[in-house]
N, C-alpha and C positions, 0 to 999 in steps of 0.2 A: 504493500500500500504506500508505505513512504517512498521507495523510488518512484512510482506513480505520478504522488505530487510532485516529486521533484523533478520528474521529466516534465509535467506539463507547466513547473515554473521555468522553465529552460525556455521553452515553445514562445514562453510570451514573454521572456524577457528579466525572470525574476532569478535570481541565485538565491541556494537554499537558506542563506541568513534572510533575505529580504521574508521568504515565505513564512519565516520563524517569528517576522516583526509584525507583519499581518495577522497571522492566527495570533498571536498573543496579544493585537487590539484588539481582536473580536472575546476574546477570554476577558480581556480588563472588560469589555463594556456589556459581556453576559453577565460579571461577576456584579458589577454596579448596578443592574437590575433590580438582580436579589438583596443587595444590601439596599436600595431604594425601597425594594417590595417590604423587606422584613421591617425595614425602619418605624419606630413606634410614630403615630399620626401625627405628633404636632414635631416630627421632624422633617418629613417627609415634603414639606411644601420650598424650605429653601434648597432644597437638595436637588429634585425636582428641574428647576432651570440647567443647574451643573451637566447631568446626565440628559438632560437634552442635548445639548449645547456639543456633549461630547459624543454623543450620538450622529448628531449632522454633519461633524467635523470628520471622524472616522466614517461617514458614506463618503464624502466627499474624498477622501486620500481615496479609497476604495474607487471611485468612479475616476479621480485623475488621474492615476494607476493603469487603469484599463484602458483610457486612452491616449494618455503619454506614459508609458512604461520605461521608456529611457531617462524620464528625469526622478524616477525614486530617490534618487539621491539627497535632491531639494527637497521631496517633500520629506524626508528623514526629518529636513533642519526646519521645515515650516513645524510638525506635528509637534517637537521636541519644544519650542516656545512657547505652541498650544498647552501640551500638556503638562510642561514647570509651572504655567498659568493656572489651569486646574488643581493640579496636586495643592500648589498652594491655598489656593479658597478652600480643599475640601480640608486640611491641614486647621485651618482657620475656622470652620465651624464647624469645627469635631472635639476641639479642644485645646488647639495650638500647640505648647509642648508637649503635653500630656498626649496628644491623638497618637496614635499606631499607625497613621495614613503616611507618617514619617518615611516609611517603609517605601513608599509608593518613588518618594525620589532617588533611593538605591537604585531601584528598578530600575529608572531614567537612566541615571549613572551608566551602570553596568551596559546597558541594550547598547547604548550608545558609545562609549567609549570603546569597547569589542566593534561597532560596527568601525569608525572613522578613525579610531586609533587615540595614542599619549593624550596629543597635544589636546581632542577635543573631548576626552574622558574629565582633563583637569579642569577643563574651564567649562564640563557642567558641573563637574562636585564643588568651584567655586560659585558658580549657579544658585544652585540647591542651596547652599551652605548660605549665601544672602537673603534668598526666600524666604527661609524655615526662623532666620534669626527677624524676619519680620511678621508669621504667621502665628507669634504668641504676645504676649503682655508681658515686657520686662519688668524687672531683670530675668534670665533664662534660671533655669534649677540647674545646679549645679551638683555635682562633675556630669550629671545625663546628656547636658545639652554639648559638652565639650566632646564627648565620648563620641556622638552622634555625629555631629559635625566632623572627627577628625575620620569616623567612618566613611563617610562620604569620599572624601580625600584619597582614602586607601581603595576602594573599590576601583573611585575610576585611575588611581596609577596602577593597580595591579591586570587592572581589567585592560588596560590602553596597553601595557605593556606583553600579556598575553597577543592582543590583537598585533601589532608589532610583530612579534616573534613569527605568530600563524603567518602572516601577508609574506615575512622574509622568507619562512618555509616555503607558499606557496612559488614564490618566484622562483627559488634555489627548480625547485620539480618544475618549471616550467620551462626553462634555461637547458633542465638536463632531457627533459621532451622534445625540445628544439634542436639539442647536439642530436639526439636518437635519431628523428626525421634529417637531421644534417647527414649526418653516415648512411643512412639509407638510399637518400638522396646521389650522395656521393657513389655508394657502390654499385647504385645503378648506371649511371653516370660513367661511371668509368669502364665498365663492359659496355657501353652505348660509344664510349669514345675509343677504344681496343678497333670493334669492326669499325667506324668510319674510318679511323687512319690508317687501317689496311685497305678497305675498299676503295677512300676515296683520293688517298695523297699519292699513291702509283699511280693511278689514269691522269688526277693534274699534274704531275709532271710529266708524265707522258704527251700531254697534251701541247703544253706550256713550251715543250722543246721543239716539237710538229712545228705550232704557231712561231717559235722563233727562228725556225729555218727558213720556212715559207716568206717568212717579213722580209728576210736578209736578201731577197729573190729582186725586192721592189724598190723604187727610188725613194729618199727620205718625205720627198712632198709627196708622194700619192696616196690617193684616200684609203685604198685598202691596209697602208701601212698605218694610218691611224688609229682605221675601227681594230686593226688584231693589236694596237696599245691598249685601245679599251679592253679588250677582250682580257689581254696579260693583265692588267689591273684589275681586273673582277679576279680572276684564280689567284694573284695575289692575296686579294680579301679572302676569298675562301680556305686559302694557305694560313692564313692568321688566324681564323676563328677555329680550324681544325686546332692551332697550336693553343688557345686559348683554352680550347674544349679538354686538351689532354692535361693542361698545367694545372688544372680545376680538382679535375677528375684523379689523378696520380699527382698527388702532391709530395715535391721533393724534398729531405728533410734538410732541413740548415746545417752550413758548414758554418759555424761561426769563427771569426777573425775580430780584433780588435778596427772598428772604422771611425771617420771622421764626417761627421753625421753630414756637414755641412756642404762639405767637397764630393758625398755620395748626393745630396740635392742638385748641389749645380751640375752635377754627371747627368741626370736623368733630366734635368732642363735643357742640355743640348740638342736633347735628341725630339723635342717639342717643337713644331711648326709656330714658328712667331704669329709673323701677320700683321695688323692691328692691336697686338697686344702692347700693354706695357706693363713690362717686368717692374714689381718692386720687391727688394729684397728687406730686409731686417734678420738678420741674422747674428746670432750671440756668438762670438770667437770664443766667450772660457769656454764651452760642452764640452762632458768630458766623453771622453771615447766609449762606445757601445758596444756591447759583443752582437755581431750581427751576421749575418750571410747577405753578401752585400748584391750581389746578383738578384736573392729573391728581393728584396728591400726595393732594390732599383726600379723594379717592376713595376712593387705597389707604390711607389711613388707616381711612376712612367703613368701609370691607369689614372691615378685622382688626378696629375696635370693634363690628362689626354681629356677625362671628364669634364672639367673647367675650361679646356680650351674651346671646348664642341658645345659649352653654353654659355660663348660669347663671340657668338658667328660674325657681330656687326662691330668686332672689336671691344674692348674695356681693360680692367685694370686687374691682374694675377699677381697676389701678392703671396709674398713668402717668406715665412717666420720662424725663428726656433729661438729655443728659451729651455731653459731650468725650471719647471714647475716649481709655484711656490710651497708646495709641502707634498708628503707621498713618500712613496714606494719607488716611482718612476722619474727616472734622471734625466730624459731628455723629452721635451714636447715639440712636435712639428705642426705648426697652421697652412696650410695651402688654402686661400681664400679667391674665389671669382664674383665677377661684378654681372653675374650673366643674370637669368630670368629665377631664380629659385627653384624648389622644389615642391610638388605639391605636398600639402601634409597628409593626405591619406598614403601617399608613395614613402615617404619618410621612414617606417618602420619594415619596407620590403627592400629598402636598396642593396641591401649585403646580400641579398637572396639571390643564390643563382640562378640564370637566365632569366629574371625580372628586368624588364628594360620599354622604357617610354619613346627611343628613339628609333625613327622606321629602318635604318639599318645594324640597330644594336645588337649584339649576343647576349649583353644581361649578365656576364662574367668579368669586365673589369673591378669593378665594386668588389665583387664575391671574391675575388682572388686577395686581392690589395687587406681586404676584412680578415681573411683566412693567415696570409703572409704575415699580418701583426699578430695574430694571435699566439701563431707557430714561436713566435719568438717573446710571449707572454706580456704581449702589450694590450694597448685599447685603444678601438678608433671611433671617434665619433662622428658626427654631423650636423651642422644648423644652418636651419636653411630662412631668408625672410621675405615676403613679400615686395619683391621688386629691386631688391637689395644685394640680392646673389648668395652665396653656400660657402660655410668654410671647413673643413676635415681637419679634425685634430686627429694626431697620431702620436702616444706619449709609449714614450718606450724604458724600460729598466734598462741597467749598466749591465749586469748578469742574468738574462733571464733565463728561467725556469723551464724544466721540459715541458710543463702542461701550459698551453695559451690561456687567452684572459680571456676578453668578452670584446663584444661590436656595439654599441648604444647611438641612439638617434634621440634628439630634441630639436626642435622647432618651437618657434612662434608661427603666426598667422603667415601661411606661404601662399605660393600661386606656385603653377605647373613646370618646372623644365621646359 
């Protein structure tokens, strides 16, 4: 029965905490019924509006619910005002210190502090804790009212710090779900790349050598020696994406060397089609040297300059930086920064992903390689991209790294498309 509910909170949008917070509004506002119902008569009339009130307020989360199901969230933070509001009145004329409805803003506490985490568990037990010190007749009875209050406090840091803990568990499995489909991905991938570079890098060169005899037949002005350039230029692309496909797929492991991070950037900017660019540099001369495999590095460098230059077709400004992070683990930071069109931010979180790609002649493997290459060598690359502003890759890397790689992380502001 309960996976039930909880598949059909999926369907429409609800994860199984959220279903936990609805049935337990419907339980607080069955339960106030009865304590309405049983209440002796001459209590029953201020009571009365309360449980109205909370009644039309829980249809309404319930009805907003069902037709914007993506903003639970808000109404978490709308109900949560509501009901510190309520708790408090019924707090107030139930007996103020003395009432047991005290209880009712644990509740608060807890639900919510577990949902949103630390920060927002403390600042409702500081909440409650102002409330309740206005829902009796001072001075408060003492030590109950300290005890109570300090309760509050403890719930929502133990309860924020639980939720905390859960969220970072859940990312950790989610991270290692993503390596899983990564490897998968990859070992498909790479028997899909084994038969093309047998099937199809013998016939283009086979071809490619046909075509370059045949050309050397013809004068340099005639047209047929042209279209078989074009023609060498397409099997070249096709020659590259084959080499891309296998670099992906059978990744090589680092020979690392001690290198000089900066003279490995300006190596991989030689080999970048200018244009209308203009180069600026900012580069730190103290960095100290990285153990690195400098061929792969070159790469991932080669791919995020080749990206940036291909999104800024009408010319702009390709800046480039490195720097000493100011605290960490990690000794050297690289910025590659372009003034091109951005990213969109739904794409944002797919760029590392192999063969994802927005561009009509892309493969969708520069990114995924250049991501894959830092990690090999136990770094982190990010991304931020901003509306109209252009994108810049950070690539921060350790002096010794580690056999196991780090991670790939995307953040954005408000972007627009590639």
């Amino acid at each position: 029965m309960g996976a039930q509910i909880e598949g059909w909170g999926r369907r429409v949008g609800l994860e199984p905490l959220d279903l936990w917070f609805l049935g337990l509004r419907g339980a607080t506002l069955a339960a106030g019924t009865v304590w309405w119902a049983l209440a002796p008569d001459w209590t029953r009339a201020p009571r009365l509006p309360i449980l109205a009130m909370f009644l039309a307020f829980s249809v309404g989360i319930y009805v907003l619910n069902a037709v914007r199901p993506g903003r639970i969230a808000l109404l978490y933070k709308v109900a949560l005002v509501f009901d510190l509001a309520v708790v408090f009145f019924l707090v107030r004329i139930t007996g103020g210190f003395s009432s047991d409805l005290h209880l009712a803003f644990t509740l608060l506490i807890a639900l919510h502090a577990f949902y949103f985490g630390l920060g927002t568990g403390l600042g409702i037990a500081a909440a409650a804790t102002g409330l309740y010190a206005l829902a009796g007749d001072w001075p408060p009875p003492q030590p109950g009212f300290a005890l109570r209050v300090a309760f509050f406090g403890l719930v929502g840091l133990c309860m924020g710090v639980v939720a905390e803990q859960a969220r970072r568990r859940q990312q950790a499995l989610e991270r290692q779900q993503e390596q899983l489909l990564r490897s998968d991905r990859l070992a498909t991938v790479g028997e899909l790349a084994a038969g093309l570079a047998h099937e199809l890098r013998n016939p283009l060169a086979g071809i490619s050598g046909a075509l370059h005899v045949l050309g050397s037949r013809w004068a340099r002005g005639d047209d047929r020696a042209a279209l078989l350039a074009d023609v060498q230029a397409q099997i070249s692309r096709m020659n590259r994406t084959l080499t891309e496909l296998l670099q992906h797929a059978r990744p090589v492991t680092p020979e690392r060397i001690a290198v000089e991070i900066n003279g490995l950037l300006e190596q991989s900017l030689q080999f970048l089609p200018r244009g209308d660019i203009q180069i600026v540099r900012r580069l730190d001369g103290s960095l100290p040297a990285v153990y690195v495999d400098p061929s792969l590095l070159h790469q991932a460098f080669l791919n995020i300059l080749v990206n940036a230059r291909q999104a800024m077709p009408q010319g702009g400004r390709l800046t480039l930086e490195t720097r000493v992070p100011p605290a960490g683990e990690l000794a050297v930071e690289v910025r590659i920064s372009d003034t091109g069109g951005g990213i969109a931010a739904e794409h944002l979180p797919r760029i590392f992903q192999p063969f994802f790609t927005t561009k009509a002649q892309g493969t969708g493997l520069g990114l995924a390689i250049a991501a894959r290459v830092v990690e090999q060598h136990g770094g982190r690359i990010t991304v931020e991209s901003s509306v109209g502003k252009g994108t810049t890759f950070t690539i921060a890397l350790p002096a010794n790294p580690p056999i196991d790689g780090a991670r790939s992380e995307t953040n954005a502001t408000e972007s627009a498309g590639r």
